[in-house]
N, C-alpha and C positions, 0 to 999 in steps of 0.2 A: 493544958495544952489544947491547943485548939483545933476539930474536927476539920479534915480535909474535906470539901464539897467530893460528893458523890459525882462525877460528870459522867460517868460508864454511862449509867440511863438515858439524861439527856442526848446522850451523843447518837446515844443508840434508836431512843426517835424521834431523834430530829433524820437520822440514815431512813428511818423506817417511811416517815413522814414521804420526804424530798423521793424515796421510791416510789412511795404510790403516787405522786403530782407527775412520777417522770411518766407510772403506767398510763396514765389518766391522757395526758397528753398525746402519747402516741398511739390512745385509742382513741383520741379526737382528732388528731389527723388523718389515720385511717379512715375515720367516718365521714370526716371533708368530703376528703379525694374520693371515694366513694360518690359518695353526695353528688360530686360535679361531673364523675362520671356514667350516672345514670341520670340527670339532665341531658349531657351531651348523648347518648342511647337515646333516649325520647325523643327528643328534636329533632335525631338521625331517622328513626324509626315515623316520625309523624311526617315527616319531607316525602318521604319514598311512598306513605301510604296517599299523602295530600298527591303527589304526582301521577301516583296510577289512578286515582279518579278521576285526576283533571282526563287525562290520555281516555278513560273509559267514556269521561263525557265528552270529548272530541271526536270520539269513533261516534258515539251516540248519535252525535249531533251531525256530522257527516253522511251518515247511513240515512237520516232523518228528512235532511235535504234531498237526497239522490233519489230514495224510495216512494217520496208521497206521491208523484206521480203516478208511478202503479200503483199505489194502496188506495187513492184516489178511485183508478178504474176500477180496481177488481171491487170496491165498497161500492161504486154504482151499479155494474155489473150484476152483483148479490142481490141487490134491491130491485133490479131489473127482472131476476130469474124467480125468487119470490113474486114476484106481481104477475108473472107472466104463468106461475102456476096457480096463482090463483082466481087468474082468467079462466082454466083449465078446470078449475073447483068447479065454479061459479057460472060458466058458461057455457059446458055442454054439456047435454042428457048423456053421463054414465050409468054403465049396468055395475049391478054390486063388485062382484069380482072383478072389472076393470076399473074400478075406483081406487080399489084394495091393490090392484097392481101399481096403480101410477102413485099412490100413496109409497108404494114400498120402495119404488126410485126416487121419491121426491125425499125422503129418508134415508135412501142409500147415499145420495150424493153428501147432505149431510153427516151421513157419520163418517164419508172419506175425505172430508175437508172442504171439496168443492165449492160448498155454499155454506153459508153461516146457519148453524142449529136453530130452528122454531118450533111452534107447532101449528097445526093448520087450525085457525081460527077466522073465519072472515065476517063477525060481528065488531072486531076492531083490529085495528093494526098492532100486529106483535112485535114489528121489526121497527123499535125506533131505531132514531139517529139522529146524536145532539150535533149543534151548528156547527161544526167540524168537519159534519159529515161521517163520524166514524160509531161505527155501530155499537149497541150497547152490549150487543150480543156475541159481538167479533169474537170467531174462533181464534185469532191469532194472538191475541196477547198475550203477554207471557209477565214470569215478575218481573220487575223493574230491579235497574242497580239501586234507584230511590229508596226501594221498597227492603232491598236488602240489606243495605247500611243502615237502617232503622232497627232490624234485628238485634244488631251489635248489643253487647251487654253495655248495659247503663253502670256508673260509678255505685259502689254501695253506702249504707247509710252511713260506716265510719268514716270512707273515705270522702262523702258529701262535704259532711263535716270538719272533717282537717279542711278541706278547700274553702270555707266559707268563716274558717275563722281567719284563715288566713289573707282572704279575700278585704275584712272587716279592716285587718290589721293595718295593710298599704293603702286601701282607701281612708283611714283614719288617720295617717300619714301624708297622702298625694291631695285630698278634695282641695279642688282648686277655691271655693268660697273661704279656706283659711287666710289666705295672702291678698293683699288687695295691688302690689305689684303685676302690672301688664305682663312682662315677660315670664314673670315663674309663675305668674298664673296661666298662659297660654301653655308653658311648659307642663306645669299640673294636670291641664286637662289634656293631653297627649299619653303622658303615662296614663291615667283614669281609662281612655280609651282600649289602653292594649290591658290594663287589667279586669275590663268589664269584659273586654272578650275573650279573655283564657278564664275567668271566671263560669259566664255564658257555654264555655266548653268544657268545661269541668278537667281543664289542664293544670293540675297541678305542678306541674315542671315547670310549666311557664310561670306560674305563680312564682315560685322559687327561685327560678331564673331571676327575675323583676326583684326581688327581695335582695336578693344577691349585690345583683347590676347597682342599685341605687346605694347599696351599702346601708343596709336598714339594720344589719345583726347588730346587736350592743356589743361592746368592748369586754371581750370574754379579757378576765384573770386568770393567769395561766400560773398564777402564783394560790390561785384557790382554790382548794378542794374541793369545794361545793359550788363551785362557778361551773368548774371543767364537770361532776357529776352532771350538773343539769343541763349543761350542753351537750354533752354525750347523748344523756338519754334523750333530748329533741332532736338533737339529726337523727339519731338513730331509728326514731319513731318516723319521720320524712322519709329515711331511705325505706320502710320497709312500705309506704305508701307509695312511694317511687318504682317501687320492685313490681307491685301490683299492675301500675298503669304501664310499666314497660310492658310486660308479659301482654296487659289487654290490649294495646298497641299492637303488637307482633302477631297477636290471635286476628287481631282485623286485616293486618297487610296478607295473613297467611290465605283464610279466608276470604278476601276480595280475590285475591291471584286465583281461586281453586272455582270463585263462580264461571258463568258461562261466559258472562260477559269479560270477565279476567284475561280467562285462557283465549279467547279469541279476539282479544285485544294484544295480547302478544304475540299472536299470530298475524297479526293485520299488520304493528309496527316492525314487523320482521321481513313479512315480503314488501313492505313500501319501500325499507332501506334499498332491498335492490334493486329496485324501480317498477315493483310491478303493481295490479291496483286491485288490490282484491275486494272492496267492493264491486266495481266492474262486473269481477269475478262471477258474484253474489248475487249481482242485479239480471244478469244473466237469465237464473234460473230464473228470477223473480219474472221477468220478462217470458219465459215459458209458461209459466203457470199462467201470468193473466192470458195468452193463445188457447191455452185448453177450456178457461172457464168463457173466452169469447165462443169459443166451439160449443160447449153447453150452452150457453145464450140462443144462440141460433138453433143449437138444436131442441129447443125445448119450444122456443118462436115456430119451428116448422111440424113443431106435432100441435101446440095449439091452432096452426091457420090449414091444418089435414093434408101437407104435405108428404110426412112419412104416418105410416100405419102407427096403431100403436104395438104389433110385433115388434116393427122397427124401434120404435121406441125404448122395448122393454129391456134391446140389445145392447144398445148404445152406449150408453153410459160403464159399460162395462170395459168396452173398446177406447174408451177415453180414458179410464183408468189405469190403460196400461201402458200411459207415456209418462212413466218412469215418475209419478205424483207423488211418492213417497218422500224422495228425494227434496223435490220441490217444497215440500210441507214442511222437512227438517229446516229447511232455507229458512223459510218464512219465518217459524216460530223460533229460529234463531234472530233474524232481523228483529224479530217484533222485542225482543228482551231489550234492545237501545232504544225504545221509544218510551220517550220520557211519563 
């Protein structure tokens, strides 16, 4: 008599089988959806930060326009009051201890912003000034938003990496020298452009994006176990490099908002909304300051040509100092952060 096939086993993994393609699968869609939802984060996330920069270099660039004028005067000003104590050096017989006085105002004004920091040297000119006109020495500068997005953390060496094979991948794919057809070859190099510059920016999302867009993934089988492992494990490796540049994403936007220039750019586009101008506002004070440092001008012109004593002299500048310069100074070295 003849044995019945055994089917209990087969049956049982071929059940066991068809579970695991069912698990496999529904961790590759989870991974997808993932996948395209931390795309859609980053491009959300890179919009907001590319906007607030634009807006930071608009205030920039506006304050930039308004300001030179003054920054113009007080920079000749400086250069004026400098020359005009070193007529004062250089030109009349001082006794030691009134050298040593006007030395210690010519220093005072100095360390209270008044005039740009030197030292007294009149064998050569200390105080240049490139064809701009803007001193080398300028107390007002401050960092740059330039200077501060340069900060920002750089990609790391894994994450270089995933971007530059991937890079390889759609340019070995798009190089427009494959096709000798006009139109998909115009078309080729269209996409080459938008992948050299997410490449150039070390955007991975965009990468992805592009990858996606053009429909480069191979025809996963979903009937294969080893198809669905190794696409699991490649999105899966994507999104955890996606996680990364979200977070460093969101660390810049966090960052940009929290600098000087940030916050008072939010500030600017909050009183413009209701109509009012706060540079104006700004220019104000800026427009004070260069009043007092013209009042040093002349006052340091009428001790070099022995109109005031130099008692008078020794007083003055003290009396100047107490139109509220502090203030002024905050101004300034806030103005001076948007200049490029």
């Amino acid at each position: 008599m003849a044995r019945k096939p055994n089917t209990s086993h087969t049956k049982t993994s071929s059940a066991k089988s068809e579970l695991g393609l069912s698990d496999l699968r529904v961790r590759l869609n989870f991974l997808e959806k993932e996948n395209d939802k931390l795309i859609k984060q980053i491009e959300s996330s890179r919009t907001k930060l590319n906007k607030l920069n634009d807006s930071i270099q608009e205030v920039s660039i506006q304050i930039a326009q308004r300001i030179a004028p003054f920054r113009q005067k007080i920079f000749k000003l400086d250069r004026q009051i400098h020359e005009v104590f070193k007529e004062i050096f250089t030109g009349r017989k001082l006794g030691k201890k009134s050298r040593k006085d006007i030395e210690s105002v010519y220093y005072y004004l100095q360390a209270n912003g008044l005039i740009s920091p030197q030292q007294i040297s009149f064998e050569r000119e200390v105080f240049e000034v490139d064809e701009a006109g803007d001193s080398h020495e300028n107390n007002y500068k401050g960092r740059s938003h330039h200077e501060f997005t340069e900060d920002i953390n750089k990609p790391d060496r894994d994450e270089l990496k995933k971007i530059r094979q991937l890079f390889l991948r759609l340019a070995e794919s798009f190089h427009p020298d494959k096709v000798t057809d006009t139109d998909e070859k115009e078309y080729r190099t269209e996409i080459m452009k938008e992948i050299n510059l997410a490449y150039q920016n070390a955007d991975l999302a965009r990468l992805l994006a592009i990858e996606k867009q053009q429909e480069l993934e191979s025809v996963i089988d979903r009937d294969s176990s080893d198809d669905l492992t190794r696409h699991c494990a490649k999105v899966e490796s994507e999104n955890a490099f996606l996680k990364e540049q979200l977070a460093t994403i969101k660390q810049q936007l966090k960052l940009t908002k929290k600098t000087q220039q940030g916050e008072m750019t939010a500030v600017f586009k909050k009183i413009t909304k209701y109509g009012g101008d706060p540079i104006g506002e700004a220019l104000r004070e800026v427009e004070a300051h260069v009043n007092v440092v013209e009042q040093l001008h002349q006052f340091v012109i009428d001790f070099r040509d022995r109109r005031i004593t130099i008692q008078e002299f020794l007083r003055s500048p003290s009396a100047l100092m107490q139109q509220q310069m502090s203030e002024e100074e905050l101004m300034l070295e806030f103005l001076s952060q948007f200049q490029a």
